[in-house]
PAZAPA-4460 file (N, C-alpha, C; in steps of 0.05 Angstrom, whole numbers, plus 32768, in hexadecimal, padded with zeros to 4 digits):
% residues 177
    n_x    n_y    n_z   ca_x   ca_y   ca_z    c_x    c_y    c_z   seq   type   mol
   81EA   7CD8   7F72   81E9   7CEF   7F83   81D0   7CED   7F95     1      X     A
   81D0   7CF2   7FB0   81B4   7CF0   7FBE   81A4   7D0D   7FBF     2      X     A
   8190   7CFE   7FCA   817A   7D1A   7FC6   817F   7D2F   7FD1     3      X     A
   8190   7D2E   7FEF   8196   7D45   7FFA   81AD   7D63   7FE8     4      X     A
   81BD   7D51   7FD8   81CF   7D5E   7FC7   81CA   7D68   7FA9     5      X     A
   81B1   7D5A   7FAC   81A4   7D61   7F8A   8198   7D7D   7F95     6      X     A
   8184   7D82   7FA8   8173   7D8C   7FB5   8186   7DAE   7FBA     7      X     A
   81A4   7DA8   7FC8   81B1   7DBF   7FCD   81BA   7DC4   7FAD     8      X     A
   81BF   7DB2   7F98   81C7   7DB8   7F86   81B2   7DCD   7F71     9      X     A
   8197   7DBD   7F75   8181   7DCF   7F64   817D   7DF1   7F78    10      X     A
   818B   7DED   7F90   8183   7E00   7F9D   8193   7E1B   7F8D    11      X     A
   81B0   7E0F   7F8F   81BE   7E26   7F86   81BD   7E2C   7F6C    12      X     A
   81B7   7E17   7F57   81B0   7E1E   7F3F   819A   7E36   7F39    13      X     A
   8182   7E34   7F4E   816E   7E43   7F4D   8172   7E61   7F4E    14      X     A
   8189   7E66   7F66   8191   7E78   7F76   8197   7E8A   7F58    15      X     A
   81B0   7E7E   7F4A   81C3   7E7C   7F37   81B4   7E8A   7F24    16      X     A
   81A0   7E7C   7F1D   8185   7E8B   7F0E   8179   7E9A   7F0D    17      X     A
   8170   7EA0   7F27   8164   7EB5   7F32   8174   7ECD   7F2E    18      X     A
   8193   7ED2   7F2D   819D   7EE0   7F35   81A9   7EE9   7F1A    19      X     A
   81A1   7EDA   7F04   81B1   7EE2   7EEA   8195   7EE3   7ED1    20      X     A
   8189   7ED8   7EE1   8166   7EE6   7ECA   814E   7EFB   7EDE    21      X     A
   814A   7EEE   7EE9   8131   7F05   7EE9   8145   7F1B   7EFC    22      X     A
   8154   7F18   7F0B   8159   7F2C   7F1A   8167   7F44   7F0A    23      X     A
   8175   7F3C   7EFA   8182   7F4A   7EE2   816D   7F5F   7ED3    24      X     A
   8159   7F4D   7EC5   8148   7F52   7EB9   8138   7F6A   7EC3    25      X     A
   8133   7F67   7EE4   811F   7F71   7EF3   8123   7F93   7EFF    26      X     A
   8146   7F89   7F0C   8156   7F96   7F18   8170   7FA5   7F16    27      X     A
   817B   7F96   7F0D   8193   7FA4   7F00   819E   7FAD   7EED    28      X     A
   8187   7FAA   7ED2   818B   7FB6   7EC0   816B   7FCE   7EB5    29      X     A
   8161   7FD1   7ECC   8153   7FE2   7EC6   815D   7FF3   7ED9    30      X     A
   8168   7FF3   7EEF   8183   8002   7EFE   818A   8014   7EF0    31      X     A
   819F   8007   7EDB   81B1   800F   7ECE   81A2   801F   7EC1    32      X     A
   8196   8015   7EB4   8180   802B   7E95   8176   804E   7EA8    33      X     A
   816F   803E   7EC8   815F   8054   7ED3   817C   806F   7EDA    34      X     A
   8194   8060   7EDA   81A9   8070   7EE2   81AB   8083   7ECC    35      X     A
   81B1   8079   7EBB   81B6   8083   7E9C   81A4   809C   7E98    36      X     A
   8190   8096   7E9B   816F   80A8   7E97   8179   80C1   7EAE    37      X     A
   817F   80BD   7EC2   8181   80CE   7EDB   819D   80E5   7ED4    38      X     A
   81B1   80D2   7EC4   81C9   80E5   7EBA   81C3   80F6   7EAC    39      X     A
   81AE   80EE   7E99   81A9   80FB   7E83   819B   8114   7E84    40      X     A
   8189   8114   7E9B   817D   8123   7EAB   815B   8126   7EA3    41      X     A
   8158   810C   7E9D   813C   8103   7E87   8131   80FF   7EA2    42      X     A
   8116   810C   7EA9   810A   80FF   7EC2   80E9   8108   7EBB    43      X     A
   80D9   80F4   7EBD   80BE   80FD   7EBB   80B1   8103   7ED0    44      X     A
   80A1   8109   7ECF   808C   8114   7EE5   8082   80F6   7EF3    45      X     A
   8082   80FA   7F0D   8075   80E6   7F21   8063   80E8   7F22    46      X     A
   8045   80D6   7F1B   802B   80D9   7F20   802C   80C6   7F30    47      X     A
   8023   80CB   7F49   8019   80B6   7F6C   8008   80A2   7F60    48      X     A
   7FF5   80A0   7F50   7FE2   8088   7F44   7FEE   807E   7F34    49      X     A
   7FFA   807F   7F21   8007   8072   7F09   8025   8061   7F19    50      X     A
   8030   8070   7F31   8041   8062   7F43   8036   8048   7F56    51      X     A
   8020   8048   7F58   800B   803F   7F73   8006   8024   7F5E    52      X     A
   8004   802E   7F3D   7FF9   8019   7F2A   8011   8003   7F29    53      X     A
   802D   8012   7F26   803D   8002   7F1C   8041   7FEA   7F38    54      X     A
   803F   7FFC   7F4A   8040   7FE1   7F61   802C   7FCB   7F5F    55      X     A
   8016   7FDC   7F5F   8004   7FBE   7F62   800D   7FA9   7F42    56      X     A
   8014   7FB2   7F31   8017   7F9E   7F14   8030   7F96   7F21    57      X     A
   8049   7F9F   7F2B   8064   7F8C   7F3A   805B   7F77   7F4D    58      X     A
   8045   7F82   7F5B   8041   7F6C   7F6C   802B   7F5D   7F57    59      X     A
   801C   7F56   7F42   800F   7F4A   7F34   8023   7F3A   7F2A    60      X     A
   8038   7F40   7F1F   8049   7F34   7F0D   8056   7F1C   7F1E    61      X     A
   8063   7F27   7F3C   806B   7F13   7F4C   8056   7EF7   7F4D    62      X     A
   803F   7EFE   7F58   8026   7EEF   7F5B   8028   7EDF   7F47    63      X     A
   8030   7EE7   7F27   8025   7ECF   7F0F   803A   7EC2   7F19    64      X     A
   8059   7ECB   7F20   8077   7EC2   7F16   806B   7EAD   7F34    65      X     A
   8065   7EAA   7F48   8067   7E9C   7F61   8054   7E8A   7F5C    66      X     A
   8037   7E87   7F4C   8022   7E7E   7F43   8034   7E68   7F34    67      X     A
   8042   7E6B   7F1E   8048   7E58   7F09   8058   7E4B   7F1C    68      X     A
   806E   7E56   7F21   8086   7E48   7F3D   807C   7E30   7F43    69      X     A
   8066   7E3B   7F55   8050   7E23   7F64   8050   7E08   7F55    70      X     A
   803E   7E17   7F3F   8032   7E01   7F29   8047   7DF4   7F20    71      X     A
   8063   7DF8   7F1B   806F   7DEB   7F0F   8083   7DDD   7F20    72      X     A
   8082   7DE2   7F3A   8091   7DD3   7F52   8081   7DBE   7F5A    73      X     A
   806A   7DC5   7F60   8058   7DAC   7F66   805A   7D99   7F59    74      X     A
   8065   7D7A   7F68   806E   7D66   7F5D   807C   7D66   7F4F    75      X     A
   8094   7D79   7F52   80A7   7D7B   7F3D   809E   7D74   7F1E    76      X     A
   808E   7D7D   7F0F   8086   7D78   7EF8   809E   7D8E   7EE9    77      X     A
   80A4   7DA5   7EF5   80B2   7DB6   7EE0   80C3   7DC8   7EF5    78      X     A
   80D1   7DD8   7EF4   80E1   7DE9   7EF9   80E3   7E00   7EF1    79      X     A
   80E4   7E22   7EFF   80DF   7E35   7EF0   80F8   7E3B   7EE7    80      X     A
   8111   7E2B   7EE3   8126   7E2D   7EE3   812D   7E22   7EC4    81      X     A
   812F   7E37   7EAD   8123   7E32   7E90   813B   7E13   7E87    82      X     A
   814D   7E10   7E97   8169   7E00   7E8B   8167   7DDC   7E98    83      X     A
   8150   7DE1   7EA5   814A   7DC5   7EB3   8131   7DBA   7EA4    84      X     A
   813B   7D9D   7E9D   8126   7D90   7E8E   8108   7D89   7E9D    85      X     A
   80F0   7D98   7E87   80DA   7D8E   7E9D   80D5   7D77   7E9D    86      X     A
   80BE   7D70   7EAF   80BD   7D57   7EA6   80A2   7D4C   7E9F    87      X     A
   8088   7D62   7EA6   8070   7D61   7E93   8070   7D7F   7E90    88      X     A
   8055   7D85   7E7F   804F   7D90   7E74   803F   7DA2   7E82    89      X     A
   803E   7DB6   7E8C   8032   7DC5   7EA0   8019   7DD9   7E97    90      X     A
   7FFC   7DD1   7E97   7FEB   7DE0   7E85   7FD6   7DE9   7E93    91      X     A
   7FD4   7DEF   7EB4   7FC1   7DFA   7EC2   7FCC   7E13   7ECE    92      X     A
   7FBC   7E1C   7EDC   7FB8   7E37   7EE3   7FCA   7E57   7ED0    93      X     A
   7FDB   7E60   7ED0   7FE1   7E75   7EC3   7FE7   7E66   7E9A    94      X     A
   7FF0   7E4E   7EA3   7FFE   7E46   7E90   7FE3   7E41   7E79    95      X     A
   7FC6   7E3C   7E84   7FB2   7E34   7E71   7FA1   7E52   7E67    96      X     A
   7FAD   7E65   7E6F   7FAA   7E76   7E5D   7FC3   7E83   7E4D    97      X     A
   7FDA   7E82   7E53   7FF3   7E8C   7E3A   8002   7E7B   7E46    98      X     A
   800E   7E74   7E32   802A   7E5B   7E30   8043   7E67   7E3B    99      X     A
   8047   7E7C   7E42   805E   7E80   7E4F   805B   7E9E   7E61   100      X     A
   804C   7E95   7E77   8043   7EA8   7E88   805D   7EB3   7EA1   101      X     A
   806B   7E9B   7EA2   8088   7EB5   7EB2   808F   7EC4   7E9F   102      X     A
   808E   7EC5   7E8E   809A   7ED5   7E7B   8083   7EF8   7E79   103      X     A
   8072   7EE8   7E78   8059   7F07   7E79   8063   7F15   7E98   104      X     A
   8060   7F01   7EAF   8069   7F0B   7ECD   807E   7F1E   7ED1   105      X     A
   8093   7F12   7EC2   80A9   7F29   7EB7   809F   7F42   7EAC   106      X     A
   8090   7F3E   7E93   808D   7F5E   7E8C   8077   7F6A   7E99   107      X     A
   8064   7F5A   7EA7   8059   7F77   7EB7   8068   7F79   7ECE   108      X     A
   807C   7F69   7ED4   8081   7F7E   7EEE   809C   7F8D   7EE7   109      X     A
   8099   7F8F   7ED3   80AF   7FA5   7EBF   809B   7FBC   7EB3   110      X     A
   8083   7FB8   7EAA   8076   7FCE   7EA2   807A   7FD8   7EBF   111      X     A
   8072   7FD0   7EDD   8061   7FDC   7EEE   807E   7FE6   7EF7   112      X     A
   8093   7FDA   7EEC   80B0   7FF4   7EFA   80AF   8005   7EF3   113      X     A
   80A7   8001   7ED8   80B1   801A   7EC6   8096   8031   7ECB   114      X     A
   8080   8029   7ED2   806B   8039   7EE5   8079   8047   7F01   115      X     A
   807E   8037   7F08   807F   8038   7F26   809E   805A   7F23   116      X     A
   80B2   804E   7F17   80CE   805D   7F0F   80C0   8075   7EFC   117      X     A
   80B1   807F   7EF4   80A6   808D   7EDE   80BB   808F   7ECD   118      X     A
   80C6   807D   7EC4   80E5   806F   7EAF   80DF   8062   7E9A   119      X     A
   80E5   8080   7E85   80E6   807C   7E69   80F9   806C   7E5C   120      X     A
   8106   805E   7E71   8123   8055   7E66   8115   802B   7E6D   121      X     A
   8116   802C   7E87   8103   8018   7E8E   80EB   8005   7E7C   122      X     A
   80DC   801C   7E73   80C9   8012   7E5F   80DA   8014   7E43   123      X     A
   80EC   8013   7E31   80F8   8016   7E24   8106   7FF3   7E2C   124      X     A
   8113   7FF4   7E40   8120   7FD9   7E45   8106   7FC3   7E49   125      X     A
   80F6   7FC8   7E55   80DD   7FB8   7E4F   80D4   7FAB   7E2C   126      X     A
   80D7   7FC1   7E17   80CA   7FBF   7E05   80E7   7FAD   7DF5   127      X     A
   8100   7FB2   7DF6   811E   7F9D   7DFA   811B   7F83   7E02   128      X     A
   810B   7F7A   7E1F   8107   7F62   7E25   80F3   7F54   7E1F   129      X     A
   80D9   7F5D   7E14   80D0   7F55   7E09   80D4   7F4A   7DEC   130      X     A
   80E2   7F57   7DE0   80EA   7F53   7DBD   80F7   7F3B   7DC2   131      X     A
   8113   7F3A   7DD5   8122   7F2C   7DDE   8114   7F0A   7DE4   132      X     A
   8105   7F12   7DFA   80F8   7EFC   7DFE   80E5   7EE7   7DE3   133      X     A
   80D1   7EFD   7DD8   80CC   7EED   7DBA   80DD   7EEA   7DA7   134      X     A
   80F1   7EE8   7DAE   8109   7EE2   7D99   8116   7EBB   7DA7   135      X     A
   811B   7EC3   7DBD   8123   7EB4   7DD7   810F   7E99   7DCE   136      X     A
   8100   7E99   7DD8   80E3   7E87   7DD5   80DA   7E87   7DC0   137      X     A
   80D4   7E90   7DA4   80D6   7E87   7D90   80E9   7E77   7D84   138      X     A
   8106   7E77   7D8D   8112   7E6D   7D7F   8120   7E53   7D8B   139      X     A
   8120   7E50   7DA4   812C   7E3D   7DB8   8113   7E30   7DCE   140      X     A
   810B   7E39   7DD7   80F5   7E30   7DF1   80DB   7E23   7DDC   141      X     A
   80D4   7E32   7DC9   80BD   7E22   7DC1   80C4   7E04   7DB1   142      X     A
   80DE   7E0D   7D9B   80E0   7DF9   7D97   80EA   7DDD   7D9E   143      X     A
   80F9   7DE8   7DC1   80FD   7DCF   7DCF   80E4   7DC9   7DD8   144      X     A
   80D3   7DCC   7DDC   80B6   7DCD   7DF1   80AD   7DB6   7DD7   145      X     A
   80AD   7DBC   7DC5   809D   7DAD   7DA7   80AD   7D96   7DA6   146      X     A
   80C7   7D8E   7DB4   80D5   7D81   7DA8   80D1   7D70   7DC1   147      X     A
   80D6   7D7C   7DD6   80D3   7D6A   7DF1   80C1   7D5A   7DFD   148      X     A
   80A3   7D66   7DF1   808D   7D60   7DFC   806E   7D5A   7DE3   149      X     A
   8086   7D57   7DCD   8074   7D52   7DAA   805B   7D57   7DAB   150      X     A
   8045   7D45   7DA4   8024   7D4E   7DA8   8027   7D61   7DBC   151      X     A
   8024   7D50   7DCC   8018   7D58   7DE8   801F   7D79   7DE9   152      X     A
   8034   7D80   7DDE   803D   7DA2   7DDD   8028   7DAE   7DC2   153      X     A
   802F   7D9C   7DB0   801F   7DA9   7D93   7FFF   7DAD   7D96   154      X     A
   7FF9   7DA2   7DA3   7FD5   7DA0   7DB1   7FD6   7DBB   7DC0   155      X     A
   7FE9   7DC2   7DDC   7FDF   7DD1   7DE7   7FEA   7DED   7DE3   156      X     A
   7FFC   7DEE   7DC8   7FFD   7E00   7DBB   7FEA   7E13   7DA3   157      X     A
   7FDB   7DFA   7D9F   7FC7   7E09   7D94   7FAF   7E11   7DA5   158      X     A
   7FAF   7E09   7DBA   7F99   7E0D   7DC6   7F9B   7E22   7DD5   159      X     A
   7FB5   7E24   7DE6   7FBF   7E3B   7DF3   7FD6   7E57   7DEA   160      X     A
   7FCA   7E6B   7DDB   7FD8   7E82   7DD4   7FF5   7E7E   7DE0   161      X     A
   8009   7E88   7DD7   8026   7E90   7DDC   8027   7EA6   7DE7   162      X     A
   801E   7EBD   7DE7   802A   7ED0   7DF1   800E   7EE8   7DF1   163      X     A
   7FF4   7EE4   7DE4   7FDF   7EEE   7DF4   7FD0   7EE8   7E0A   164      X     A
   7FCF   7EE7   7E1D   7FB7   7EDA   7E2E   7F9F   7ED4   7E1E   165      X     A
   7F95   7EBA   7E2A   7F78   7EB3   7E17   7F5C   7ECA   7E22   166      X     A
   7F63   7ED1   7E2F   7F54   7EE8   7E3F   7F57   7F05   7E2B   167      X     A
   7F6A   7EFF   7E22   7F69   7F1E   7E0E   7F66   7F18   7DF9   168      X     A
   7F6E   7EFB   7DF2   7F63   7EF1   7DCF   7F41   7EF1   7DCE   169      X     A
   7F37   7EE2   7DE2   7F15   7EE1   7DD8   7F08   7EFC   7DDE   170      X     A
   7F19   7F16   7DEA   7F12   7F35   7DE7   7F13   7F34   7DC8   171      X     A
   7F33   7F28   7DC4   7F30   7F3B   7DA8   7F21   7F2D   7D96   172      X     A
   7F1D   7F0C   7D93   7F09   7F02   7D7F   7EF6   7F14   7D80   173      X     A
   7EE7   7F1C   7D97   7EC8   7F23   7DA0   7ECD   7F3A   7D8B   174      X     A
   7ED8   7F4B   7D8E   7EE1   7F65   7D82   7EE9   7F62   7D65   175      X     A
   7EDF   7F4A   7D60   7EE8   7F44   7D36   7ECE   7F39   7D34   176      X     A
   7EBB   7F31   7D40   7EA7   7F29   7D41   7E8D   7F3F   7D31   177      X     A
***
């Protein structure tokens, strides 16, 4: 197959992806949850700052999700596309403080909907995708990651937290100290 056809092929795969995880995740099923909430006639109070918050954390979350993108397109080392084999081991910028930072990108810019929507239903599906997700990656992603990339994964698993930022672990050592 030549490059130009691989290239349209990773394209649509991406598309494909895009359109059946995070958009889902992001969009259309907090939609749904927000519809449900609205039938029900559950509506909280709008605070303008706590709305103003959830934006700036949606646009934070984009920023990590476009940050790792980067890092992991550059020289094609990896793919944010979870079903495509990487092909190193990707351990700078978001990734050298938590091991699976699109995954955090997702929930804050799901907390900052569920801010932004003052949606009790929202943050409820947040606290769903998260369980989901440490279920997800505990049980499939890490241990292909261990299996794909042996040491070299087992090293920077101990070094680099799973699912705290190292930024909030040496808070909390300090704070056992």
């Amino acid at each position: 197959m030549n490059k130009f056809v691989s290239l349209i092929l990773n394209v649509i795969d991406s598309l494909i992806y895009f359109f059946l995880g995070p958009f889902n995740v992001l969009y259309i099923i907090p939609l749904f949850f927000r519809r449900i909430e609205s039938s029900l006639g559950i509506e909280l109070q709008k605070i303008y700052a706590i709305e103003i918050t959830g934006v700036v954390l949606m646009w934070i979350g984009l920023i990590i999700a476009v940050w790792c993108a980067v890092i992991m397109s550059t020289n094609r080392l990896s793919s944010v596309i979870p079903f495509f084999k990487p092909k190193e081991l990707v351990t700078s910028g978001p990734f050298s403080q938590v091991r699976h930072p699109m995954m955090w990108s997702l929930f804050v810019v799901l907390f900052g909907e569920a801010m932004m929507y003052s949606s009790l239903f929202t943050f409820f599906w947040l606290l769903i995708f998260i369980r989901f997700s440490v279920i997800y990656i505990g049980k499939f992603e890490e241990p292909y990651l261990h299996s794909h990339f042996g040491d070299a994964y087992q090293k920077y698993s101990t070094l680099v937290p799973c699912w705290l930022p190292k930024c909030f672990a040496k808070r909390e050592q300090s704070l056992e100290m």
